[in-house]
N, C-alpha and C positions, 0 to 999 in steps of 0.2 A: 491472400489478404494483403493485398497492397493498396499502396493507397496512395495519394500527393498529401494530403493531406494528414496529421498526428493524429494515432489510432489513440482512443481516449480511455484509460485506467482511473480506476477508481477502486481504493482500498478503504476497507469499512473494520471497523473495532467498537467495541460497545461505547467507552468514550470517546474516542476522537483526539485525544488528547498527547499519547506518546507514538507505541509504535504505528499508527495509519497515517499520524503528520511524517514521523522520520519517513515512509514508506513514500510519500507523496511527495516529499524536499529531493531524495534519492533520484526516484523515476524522473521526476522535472529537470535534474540534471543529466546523469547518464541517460536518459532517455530524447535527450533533446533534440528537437526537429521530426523525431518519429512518433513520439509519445507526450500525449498530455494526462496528468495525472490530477488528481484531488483525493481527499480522504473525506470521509463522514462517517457519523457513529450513531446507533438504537437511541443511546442515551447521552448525550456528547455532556462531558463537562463540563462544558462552557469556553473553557480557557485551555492555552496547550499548557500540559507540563513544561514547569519552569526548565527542568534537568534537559528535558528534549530540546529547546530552544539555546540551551546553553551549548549542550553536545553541537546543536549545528554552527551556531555563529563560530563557534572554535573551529569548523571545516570549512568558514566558508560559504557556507549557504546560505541563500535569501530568505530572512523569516518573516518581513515584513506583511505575506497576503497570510501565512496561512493563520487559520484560528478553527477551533472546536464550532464544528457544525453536525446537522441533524440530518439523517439520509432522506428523510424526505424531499429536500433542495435536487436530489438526484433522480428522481420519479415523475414522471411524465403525469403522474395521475394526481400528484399536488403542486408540481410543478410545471407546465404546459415547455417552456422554456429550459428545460434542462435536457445537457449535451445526451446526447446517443450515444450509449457508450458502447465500447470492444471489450473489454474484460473488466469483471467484478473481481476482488478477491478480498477474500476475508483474511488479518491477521492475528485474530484473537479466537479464542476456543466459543465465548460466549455467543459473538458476532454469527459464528458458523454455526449455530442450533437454532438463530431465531430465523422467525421466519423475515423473511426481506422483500422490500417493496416490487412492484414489475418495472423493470429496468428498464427502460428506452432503449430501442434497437438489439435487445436478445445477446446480450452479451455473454460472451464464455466466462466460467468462471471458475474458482480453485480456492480453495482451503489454505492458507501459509500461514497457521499457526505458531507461534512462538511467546515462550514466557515475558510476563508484562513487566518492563522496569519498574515503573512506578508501586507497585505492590510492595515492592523492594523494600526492606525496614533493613537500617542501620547506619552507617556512619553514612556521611558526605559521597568517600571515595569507594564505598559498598555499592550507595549508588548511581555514582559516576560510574565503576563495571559496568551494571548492571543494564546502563543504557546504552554502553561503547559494545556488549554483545547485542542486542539488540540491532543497534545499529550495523554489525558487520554481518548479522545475518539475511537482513534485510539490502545490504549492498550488493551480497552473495546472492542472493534469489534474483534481483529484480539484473542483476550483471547477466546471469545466466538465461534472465525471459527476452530483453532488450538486443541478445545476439541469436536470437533462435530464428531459423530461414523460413520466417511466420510464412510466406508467398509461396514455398514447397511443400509445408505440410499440410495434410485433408485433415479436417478437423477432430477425427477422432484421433488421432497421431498428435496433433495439436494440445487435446483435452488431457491424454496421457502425460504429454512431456510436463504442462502445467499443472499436472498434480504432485508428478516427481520431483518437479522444484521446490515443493512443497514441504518435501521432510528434507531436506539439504540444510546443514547448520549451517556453514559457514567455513567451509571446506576452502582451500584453494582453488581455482577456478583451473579446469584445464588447459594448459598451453594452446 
């Protein structure tokens, strides 16, 4: 699986709104030059979570394109125009039960569920945590898909590893 060209990801959440944007800000950078990413969601919010926009400008990150979109934008079959992608992956538990449109280009895909910040009820700094784990789990996964020797594995080696990344919290990454 090699390619000249950035293999194309795309992370789906029932909104769209916290962890598929942090997932898509992550991969855009740590994945840069190899991977293009975007998120979209079943039922997208409309707007990203404020708390998720604030987590990234404090790292750094450009929030300027991303915004709460509909997966449909992502399917060939409402959208003629939309990228062919290399891996699907669902981060939310909802996202992963519905059913999903037919992807353009047969992408592999993987489960990386993790609890939703925004759900989050209590103080300010409850959920400021609540998205700084969020965020480290997702920098953990997407750290550990972004170095994996995609070009030597045969896909079913491939579909394995990417599910394994899948239940990883947010561990150290190994040396």
């Amino acid at each position: 699986m090699t390619s000249a060209k950035p293999l194309n990801v795309l992370f789906l959440c029932t909104g769209n709104s916290a962890r598929s944007i942090l997932a898509e800000a992550i991969m855009n950078r740590v994945g840069a030059g190899k991977f293009k990413a975007w998120s979209a969601g079943s039922m997208p919010a409309g707007q990203v979570n404020p708390h998720a926009l604030a987590l990234l400008e404090k790292l750094n990150y450009p929030t300027e394109g991303l915004r709460s979109k509909p997966w449909d934008e992502f399917s060939r079959t409402t959208n003629p125009d939309a990228p062919e992608l290399d891996f699907v992956f669902t981060v939310c538990d909802n996202a992963a039960g519905e059913v999903c449109p037919i992807w353009p280009g047969q992408p592999m895909s993987a489960h990386w569920g993790l609890p939703d910040p925004a759900a989050v009820e209590g103080s300010e700094a409850e959920k400021a945590v609540a998205f700084a784990d969020a965020y480290r789990m997702l920098n953990n996964r997407i750290g550990i898909f972004v170095n994996l020797p995609l070009s030597s594995l045969d896909s079913m080696s491939l579909q394995k590893r990417l599910n394994e990344i899948g239940k990883t919290q947010g561990e150290p990454r190994p040396a």
